[in-house]
C-alpha positions in Angstrom: -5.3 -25.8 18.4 -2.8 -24.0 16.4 1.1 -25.0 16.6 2.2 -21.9 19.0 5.9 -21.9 16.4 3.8 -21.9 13.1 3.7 -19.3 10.7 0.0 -18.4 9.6 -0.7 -17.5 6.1 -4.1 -15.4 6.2 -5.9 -15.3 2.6 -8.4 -12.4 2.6 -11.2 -13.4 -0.3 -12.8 -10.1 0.6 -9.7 -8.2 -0.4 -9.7 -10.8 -3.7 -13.5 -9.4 -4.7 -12.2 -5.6 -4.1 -9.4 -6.2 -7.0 -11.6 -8.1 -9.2 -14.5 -5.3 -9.4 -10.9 -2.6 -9.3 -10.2 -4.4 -12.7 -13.9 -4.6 -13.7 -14.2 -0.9 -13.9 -10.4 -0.5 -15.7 -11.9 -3.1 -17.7 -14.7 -1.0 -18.7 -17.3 -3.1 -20.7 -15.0 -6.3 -21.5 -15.5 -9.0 -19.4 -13.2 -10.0 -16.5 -11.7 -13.8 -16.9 -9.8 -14.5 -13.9 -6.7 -16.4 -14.1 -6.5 -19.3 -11.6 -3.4 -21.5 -12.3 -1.0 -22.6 -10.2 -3.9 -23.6 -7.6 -5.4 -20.1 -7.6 -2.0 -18.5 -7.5 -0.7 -20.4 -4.8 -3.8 -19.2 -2.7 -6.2 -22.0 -3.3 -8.1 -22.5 -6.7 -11.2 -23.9 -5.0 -11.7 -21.2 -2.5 -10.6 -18.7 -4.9 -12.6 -19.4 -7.8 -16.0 -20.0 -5.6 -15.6 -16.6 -4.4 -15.2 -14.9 -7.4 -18.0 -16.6 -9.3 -20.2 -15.2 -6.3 -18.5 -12.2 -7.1 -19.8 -12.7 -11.0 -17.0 -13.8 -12.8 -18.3 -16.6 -15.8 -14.7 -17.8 -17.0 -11.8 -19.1 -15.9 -8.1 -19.6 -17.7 -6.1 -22.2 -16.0 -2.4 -24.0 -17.4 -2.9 -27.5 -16.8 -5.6 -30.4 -18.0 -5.4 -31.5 -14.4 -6.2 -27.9 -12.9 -9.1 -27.8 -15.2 -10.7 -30.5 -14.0 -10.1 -29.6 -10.3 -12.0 -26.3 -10.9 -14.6 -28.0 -12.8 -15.3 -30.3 -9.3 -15.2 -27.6 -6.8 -17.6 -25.4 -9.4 -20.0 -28.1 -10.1 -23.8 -27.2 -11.2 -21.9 -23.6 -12.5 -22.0 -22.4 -16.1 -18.5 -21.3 -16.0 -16.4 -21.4 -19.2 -12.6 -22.9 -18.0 -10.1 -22.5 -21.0 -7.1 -24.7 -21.0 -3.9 -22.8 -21.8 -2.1 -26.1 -22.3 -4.7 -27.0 -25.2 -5.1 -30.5 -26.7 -2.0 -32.3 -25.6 -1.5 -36.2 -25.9 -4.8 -37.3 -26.6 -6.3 -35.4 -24.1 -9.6 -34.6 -26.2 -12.0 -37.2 -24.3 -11.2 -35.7 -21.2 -12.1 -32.1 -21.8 -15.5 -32.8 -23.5 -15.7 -35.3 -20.2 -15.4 -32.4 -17.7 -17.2 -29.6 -20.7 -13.3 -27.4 -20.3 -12.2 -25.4 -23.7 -8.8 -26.0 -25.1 -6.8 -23.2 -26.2 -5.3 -24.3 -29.5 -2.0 -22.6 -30.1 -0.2 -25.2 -32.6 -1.6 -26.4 -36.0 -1.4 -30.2 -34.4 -3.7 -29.0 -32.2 -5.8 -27.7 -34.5 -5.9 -31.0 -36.1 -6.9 -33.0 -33.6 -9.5 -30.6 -32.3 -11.2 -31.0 -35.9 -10.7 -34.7 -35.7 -12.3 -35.1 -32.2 -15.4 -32.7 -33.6 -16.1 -35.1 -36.5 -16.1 -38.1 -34.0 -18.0 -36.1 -31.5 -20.8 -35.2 -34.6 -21.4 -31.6 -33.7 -19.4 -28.5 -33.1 -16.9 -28.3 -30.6 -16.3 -25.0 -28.8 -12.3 -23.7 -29.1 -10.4 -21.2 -28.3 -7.4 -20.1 -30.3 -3.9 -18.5 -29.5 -2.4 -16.2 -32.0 1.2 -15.1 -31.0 1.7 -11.6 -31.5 4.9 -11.1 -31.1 6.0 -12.8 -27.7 7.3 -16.1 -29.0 6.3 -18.2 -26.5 2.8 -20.0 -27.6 0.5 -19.7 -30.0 0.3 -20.1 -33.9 1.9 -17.6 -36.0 -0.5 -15.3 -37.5 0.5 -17.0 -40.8 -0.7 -20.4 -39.7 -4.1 -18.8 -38.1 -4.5 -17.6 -42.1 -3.9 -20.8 -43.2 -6.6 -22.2 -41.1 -9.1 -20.1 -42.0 -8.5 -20.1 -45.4 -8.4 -24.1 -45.6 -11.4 -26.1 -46.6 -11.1 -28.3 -43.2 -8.7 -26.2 -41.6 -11.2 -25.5 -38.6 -14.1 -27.5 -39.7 -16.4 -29.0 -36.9 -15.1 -26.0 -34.3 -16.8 -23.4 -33.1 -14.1 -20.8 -32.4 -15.3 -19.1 -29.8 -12.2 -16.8 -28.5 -9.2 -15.8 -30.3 -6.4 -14.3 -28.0 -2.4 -13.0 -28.1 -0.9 -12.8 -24.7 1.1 -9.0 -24.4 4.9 -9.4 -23.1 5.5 -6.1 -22.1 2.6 -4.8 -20.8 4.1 -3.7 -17.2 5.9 -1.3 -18.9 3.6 1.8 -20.9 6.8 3.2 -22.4 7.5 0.0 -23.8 6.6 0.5 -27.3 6.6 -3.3 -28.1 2.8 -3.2 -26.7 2.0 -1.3 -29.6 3.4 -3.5 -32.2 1.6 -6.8 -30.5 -1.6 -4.5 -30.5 -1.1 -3.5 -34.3 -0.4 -7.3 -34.9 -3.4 -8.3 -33.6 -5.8 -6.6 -35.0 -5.5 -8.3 -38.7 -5.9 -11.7 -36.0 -8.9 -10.4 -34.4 -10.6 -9.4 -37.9 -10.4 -12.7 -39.3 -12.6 -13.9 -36.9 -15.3 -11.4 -36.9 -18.1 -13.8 -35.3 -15.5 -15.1 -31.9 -14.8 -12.8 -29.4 -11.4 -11.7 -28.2 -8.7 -11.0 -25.9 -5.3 -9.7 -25.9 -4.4 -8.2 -21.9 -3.8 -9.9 -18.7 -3.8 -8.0 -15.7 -0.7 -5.3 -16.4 -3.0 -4.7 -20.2 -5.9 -3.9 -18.5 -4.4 -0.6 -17.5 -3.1 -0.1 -20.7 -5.8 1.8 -22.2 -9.4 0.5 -23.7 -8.0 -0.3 -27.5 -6.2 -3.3 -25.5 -9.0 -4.8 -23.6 -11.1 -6.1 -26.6 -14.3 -8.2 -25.6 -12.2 -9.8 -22.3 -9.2 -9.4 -20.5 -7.9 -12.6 -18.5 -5.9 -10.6 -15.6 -3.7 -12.5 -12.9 -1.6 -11.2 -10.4 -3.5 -7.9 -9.7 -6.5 -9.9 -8.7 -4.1 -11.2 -5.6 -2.3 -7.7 -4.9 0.3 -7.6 -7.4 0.4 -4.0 -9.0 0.0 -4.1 -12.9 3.3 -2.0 -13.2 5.1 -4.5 -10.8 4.9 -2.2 -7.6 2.6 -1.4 -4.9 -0.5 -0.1 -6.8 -2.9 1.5 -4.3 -6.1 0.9 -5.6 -5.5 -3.0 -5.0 -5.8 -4.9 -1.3 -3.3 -7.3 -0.4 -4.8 -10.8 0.0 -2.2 -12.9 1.2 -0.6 -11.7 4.9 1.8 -14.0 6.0 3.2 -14.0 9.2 6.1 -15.7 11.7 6.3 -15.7 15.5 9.4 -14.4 17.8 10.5 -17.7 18.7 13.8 -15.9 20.2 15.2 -12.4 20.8 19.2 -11.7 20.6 21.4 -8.8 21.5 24.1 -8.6 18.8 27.2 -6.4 19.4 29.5 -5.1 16.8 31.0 -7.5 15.0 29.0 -10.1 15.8 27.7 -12.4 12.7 24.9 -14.1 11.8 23.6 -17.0 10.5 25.3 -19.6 7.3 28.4 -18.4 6.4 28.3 -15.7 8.8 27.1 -13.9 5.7 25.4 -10.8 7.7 27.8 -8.9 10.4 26.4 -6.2 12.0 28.4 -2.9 12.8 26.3 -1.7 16.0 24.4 -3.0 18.6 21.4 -4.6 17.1 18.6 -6.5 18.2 17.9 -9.5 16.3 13.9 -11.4 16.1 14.0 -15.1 14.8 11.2 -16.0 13.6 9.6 -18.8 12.3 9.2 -19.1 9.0 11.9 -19.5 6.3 12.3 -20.1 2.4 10.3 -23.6 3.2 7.1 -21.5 4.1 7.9 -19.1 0.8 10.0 -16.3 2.4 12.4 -15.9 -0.5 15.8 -16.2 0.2 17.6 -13.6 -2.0 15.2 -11.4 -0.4 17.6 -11.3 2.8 19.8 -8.1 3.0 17.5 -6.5 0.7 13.9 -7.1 2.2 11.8 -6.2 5.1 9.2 -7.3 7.5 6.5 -5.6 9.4 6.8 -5.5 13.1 6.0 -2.2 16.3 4.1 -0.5 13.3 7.7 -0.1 11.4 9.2 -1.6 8.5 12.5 -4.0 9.6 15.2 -5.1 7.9 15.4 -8.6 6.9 18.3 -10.1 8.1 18.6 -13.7 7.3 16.4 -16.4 5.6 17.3 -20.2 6.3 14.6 -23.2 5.5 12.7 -22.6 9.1 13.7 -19.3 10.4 14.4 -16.0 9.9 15.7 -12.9 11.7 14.8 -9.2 11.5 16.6 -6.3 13.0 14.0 -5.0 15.3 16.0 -2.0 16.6 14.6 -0.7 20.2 11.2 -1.8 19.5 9.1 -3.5 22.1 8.9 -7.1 21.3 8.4 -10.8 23.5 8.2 -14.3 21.8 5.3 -15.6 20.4 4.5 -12.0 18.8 3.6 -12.4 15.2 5.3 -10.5 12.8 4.3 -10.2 9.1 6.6 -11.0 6.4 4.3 -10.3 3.2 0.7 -8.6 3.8 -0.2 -5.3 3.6 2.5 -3.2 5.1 4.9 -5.8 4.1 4.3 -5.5 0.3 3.9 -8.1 -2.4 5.8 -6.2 -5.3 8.5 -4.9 -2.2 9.2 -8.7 -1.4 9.4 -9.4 -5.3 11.7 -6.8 -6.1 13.9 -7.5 -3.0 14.2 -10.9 -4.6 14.9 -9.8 -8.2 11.6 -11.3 -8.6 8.1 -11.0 -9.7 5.0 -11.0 -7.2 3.9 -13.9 -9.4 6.8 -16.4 -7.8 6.4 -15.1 -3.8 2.5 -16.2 -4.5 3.2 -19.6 -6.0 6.2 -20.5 -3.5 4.1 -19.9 -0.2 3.9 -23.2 1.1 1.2 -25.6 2.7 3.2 -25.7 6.2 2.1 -22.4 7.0 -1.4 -22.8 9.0 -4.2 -21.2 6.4 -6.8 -19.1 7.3 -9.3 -18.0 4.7 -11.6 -15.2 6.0 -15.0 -14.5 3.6 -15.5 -17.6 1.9 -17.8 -17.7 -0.4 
């Protein structure tokens, strides 16, 4: 039996599988890679994944080694490709030929290792390499992806079987940075003819078809984040969150609430605590700024402590132990993320495992 105070955190995989063939189409021919990091997102990697191989998806990018092999073990007996963003770090070689997971090379002591583990393995050894294209956060400079290819052993004993650049302003169009990474990686992309490549996530995918190459590796949008960083309608939400009434409290002018007595209200207002606070994932810059969903109206968010927060729920009918829905879809992802002065990205990852999860169309 469910704990009657307990928020609920309801992850719909059937709304997952709507975005994912949503990006399919944008994606026209290219194939559809779905980022899983950060245990699916926050959502659940396992449960996740599963349902979006049913759904056809192949490969699989995650951050971490450890992630990796997670994925492999709750994919077993699947031909899935899983490419390791991390790449080869601290010896790490033995363990992704262990669990058959591709490394994404992105310094040249990566590279050097890779081609050392290949001649001790005896045959080639399937890589993937990121290029940076202009972001400056990983990958080897296009000078040093020359320099490879150019070398006599440079990338002997690998079989380079993706090259990718990651765009940094893709959730803006009128940014015209996009343009330069695209015109930068092109000259990548041609010196490896034979490997197949990648340059957009999930805001690229929309960018037009010269960025989607042979795959695109989109994130957030696959969990209801828009690709321009608000509510995009063509995508379901996935993750609905919501808080019971534990109390109901008539406020009169004046009258503050909460830490610091940070909120004061000017009229009479009825006040909802609920709950769930920033230790379920409700961010807390997002009070004063944010909303929930309650009486088929949007309500102001009030306060956000670690275990409860309050709503103003004007004259609407309301008794404890009503749920009310603090992210879902009529309280918005990107709404909650820009109340923050965040990304949808951070709400995902910060919903916590205190909240009781429900995941409806497993696959």
């Amino acid at each position: 039996m469910a704990e009657p105070a307990r928020a609920r955190l309801v992850i719909d995989l059937d709304a997952l599988a709507h975005n994912f063939h949503v990006l399919a189409v944008e994606a026209g021919g290219a194939e559809v890679a779905p980022v899983v990091k950060s245990d699916g997102y926050g959502l659940g990697a396992p449960q996740v994944a599963r349902r979006l191989w049913a759904e056809g998806a192949r490969s699989f990018f995650v951050a971490r080694l450890a992630e990796a092999v997670a994925l492999r073990e709750a994919l077993p007996d699947r031909d899935v490709a899983i490419y390791v963003l991390d790449g080869l770090v601290g010896g790490s070689a033995p363990l992704f030929d262990e669990a058959n997971l591709t490394p994404v090379i992105s310094t040249l002591p990566q590279a050097a290792a890779a081609v050392v583990w290949a001649a001790r393995r005896g045959r080639r050894w399937p890589v993937a390499l990121h290029v940076d294209s202009g972001m400056n956060r990983q990958g080897l400079t296009p000078e040093e992806a020359r320099a490879l290819v150019e070398a006599p052993d440079g990338l002997r004993g690998l079989d380079v079987t993706l090259v990718m650049s990651h765009l940094g302003s893709a959730a803006d169009p009128s940014d015209h940075r996009s343009g330069q990474q695209l015109a930068a990686f092109r000259p990548i992309r041609a010196l490896f003819p034979e490997s197949r490549a990648s340059l957009a996530a999930s805001a690229g995918t929309f960018l037009g078809d010269e960025y989607r190459f042979d795959m695109v590796r989109p994130g957030v949008s696959l969990y209801g984040g828009g690709p321009l960083e608000r509510p995009d309608p063509r995508l379901k939400a996935v993750a609905t969150l919501t808080a019971p009434i534990l109390d109901i409290r008539n406020l009169k002018p004046g009258d503050r609430l909460g830490y610091g007595w940070r909120t004061t209200v000017d009229r009479p207002t009825r006040v909802a605590v609920l709950g769930a606070g920033y230790a379920d994932g409700v961010i807390r810059a997002a009070m004063g700024q944010g909303y929930a969903w309650f009486g088929g109206a949007r309500r102001p968010l009030l306060l956000v402590n670690m275990d409860l927060a309050a709503i103003d729920i004007g004259d609407a009918r309301a008794q404890v132990g009503e749920p009310v829905e603090l992210l879902g879809p009529n309280a918005l992802l990107d709404d909650l993320a820009a109340a923050a002065g965040s990304v949808a990205h951070e709400v995902l990852v910060r919903l916590s495992r205190r909240a009781e999860r429900v995941y409806l169309g497993e696959a």
